[in-house]
N, C-alpha and C positions, 0 to 999 in steps of 0.2 A: 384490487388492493383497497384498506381502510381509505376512503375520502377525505376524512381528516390526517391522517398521516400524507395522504397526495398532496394536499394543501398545504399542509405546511412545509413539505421537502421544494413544493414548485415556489415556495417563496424564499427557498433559501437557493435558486437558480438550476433545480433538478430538470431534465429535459429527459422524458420518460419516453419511452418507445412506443409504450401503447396504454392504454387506461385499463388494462387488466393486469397489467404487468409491473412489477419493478425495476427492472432492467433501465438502465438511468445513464446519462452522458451529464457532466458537470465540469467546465472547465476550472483547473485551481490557478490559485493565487500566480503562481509562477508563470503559468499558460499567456493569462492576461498582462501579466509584467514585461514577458520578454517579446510579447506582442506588440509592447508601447517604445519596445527598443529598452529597455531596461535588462539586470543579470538575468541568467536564467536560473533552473532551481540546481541543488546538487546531486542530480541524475547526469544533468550536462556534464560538471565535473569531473564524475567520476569516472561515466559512464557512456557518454559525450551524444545523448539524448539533446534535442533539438524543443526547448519547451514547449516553443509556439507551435509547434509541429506537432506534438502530442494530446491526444484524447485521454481523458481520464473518465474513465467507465467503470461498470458493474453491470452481472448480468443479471443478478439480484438484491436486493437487501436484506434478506434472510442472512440471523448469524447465531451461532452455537457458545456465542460465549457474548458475556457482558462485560467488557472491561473497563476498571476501573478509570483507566486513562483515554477510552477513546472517547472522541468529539461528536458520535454522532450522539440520537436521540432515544434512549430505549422506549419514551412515553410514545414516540410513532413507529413500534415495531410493525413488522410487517407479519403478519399471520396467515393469510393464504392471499395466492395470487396463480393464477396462470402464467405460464413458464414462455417465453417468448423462444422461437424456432431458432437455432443460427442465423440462418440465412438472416431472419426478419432483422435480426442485431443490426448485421453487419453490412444490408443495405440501409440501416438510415443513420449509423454512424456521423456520415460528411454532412449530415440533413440537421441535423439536432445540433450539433459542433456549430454550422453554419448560424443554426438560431440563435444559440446562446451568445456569440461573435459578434452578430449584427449592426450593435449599435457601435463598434470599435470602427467601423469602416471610415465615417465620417470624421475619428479624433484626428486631431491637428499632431499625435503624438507617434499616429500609425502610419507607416508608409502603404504603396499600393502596393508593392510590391512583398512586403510581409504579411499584409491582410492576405495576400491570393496563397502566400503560401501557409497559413494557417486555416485555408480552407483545404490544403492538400496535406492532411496529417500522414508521413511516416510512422508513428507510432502509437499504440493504445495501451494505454497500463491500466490492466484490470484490477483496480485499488481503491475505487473510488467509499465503497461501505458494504458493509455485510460482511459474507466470506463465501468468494467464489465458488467454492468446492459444494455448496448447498444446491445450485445449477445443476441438472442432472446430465445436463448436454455441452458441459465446457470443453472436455478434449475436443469435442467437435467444432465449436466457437472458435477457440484457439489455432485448431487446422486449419479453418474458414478462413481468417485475419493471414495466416502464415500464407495463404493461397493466394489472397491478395498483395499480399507487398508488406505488410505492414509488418514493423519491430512490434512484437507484444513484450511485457514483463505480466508477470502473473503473482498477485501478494497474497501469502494465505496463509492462516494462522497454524496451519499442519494438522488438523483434528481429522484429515478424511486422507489418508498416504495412498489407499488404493484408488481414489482420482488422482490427486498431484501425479502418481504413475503414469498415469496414461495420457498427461497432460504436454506436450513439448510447445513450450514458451521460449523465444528467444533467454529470459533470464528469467529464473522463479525465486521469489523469496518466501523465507518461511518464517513465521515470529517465535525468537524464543524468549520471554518476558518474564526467565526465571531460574534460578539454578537447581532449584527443588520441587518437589511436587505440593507441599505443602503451600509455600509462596506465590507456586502458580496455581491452588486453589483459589486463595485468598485473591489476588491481584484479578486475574482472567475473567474469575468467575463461570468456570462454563458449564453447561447445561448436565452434562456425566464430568465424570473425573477423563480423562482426554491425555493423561500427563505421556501416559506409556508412547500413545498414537501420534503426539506431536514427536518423542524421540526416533518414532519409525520413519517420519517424514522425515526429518533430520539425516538421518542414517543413510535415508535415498536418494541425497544430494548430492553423492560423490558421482564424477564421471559427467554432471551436468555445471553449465553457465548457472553459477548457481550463488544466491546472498543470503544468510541469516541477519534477522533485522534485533535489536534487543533494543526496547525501549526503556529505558533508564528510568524510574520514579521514588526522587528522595524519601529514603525511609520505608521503602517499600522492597526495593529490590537491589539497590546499589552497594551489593554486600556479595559474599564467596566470589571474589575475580577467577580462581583457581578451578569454581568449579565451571563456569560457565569457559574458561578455556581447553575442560576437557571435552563436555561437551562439543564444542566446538569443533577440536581436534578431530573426537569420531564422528563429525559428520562428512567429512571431506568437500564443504562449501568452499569456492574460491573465495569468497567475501563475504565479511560482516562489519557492516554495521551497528555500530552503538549509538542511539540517538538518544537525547533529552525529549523528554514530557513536556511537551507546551501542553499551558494552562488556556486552553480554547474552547469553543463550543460548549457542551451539554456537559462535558467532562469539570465543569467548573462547579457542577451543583455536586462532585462528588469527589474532589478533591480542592485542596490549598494553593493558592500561588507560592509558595515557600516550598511543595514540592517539584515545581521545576527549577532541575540543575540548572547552573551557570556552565557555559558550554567548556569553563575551564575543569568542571568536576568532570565532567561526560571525558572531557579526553584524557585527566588525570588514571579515570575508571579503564577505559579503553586499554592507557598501556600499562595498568595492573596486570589485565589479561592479556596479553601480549608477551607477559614477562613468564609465563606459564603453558605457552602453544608454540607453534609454528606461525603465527601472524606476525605483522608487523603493520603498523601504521603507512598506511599511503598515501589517505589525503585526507581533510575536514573542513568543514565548512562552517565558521563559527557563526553565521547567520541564522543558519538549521537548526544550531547545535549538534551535530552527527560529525561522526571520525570516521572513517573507513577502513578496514582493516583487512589486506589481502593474504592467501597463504604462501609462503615460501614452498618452491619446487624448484 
């Protein structure tokens, strides 16, 4: 991997598997909060994900689309790397997690008893940057973690449906960040036009634990509720998600703070579309900004 792109993702607390590789373990914000005995994030909520419990990984940083709203960095894309083995993942998982943790042992905030269980992660959510499905060995990854014990969720932007296929993740989500294809030109930005192939992934989510994620961006995408609840409809996803745009990271040299909703839009939005499907709101987390939205059966 680029040396300067290494440098600057290890200063932003990336814990890489190997110096050839991307493949990356990063604890988030939520990890370290409900470590100190504070909430957890709204996976717990919903979804009753154990924060401190959770590893937030990638198997890559390779990604097929530049979106306008995400946080990470395009200026340190990743351009070639060597692909790290299963196995190699998913024995240094507890090793990297443990590093990045280290200095938590000693807060006055941390019990011992939550530190040790934050070195025994139940769960890994492959979410951390990039886009999984770039990995050429993720059903395999995926099998590996399912082997060991571990809850995975798998987030993926839908551009590659014949991976997501062959993928069995405890819950997979898919991004849909638009109700048109023009909108999802514009917004996504991805490398081909991808529009048709994110609806195939879409399509293939019935019959699985399964969540569509829509990240809301004023002025950009917060328009046809009607269509994004057909959509919807034909995917046969148990759950979706409408989330607000935070204005964070790298995403701020390319959009406004006026485009992130107040979380009272995101859920006004939410049950536009709701008034058009089988959903119905079931929980939200005005912290996040995100509603959730389950289907009726």
């Amino acid at each position: 991997m680029h040396s300067e792109a290494c440098k600057a993702l290890r200063r932003q607390g990336y814990q890489f598997v190997s110096p050839s590789s991307s493949a990356a373990v990063k604890p988030c914000m939520w990890n370290k909060r409900a470590l100190r005995g504070g909430e957890m994030c709204y996976k717990a909520q919903f979804y009753g994900i154990e924060s401190h419990r959770c590893v937030q990984m990638t198997p890559t940083l390779r990604c097929n689309q530049q979106c306008l709203f995400c946080w990470r960095s395009f200026e340190h894309e990743v351009v070639e790397e060597e692909e790290c083995p299963p196995a190699e993942i998913i024995g240094n998982l507890r090793r990297l997690q443990k590093r990045a943790l280290s200095g938590y042992k000693v807060s006055p905030y941390v019990t011992p008893e939550r530190f040790a269980e934050a070195l025994r992660p139940t769960m890994v959510a492959i979410s951390l940057s990039g886009e999984p499905t770039c990995y050429s060995h993720l059903p395999e990854l995926i099998d590996g973690l399912n082997a060991e014990g571990y809850t995975t969720f798998l987030v993926s932007n839908g551009t590659r449906p014949d991976v997501l296929a062959r993928c069995r993740p405890y819950q997979v989500y898919v991004s849909l960040d638009a109700p048109d294809r023009e909108t999802y030109l514009g917004l996504c930005r991805p490398r081909e036009d991808y529009w048709d192939l994110v609806q195939e992934s879409l399509a293939g989510l019935a019959g699985r634990r399964s969540a569509i994620r829509t990240t809301v961006v004023r002025g950009y995408n917060d328009f046809a509720p009607e269509r994004y609840a057909a959509i919807y409809q034909d995917s046969g996803a148990r759950f979706v998600e409408v989330k607000g745009y935070m204005y964070l990271g790298y995403s701020r040299n390319r959009l406004q703070r006026d485009q992130m909703p107040e979380h009272r839009d995101v859920r006004a939005f939410a049950a536009k579309i709701a008034d058009h499907c089988d959903y119905f709101i079931k929980d939200e987390s005005p912290v996040s900004r995100v509603v959730c939205l389950e289907r009726n059966v």
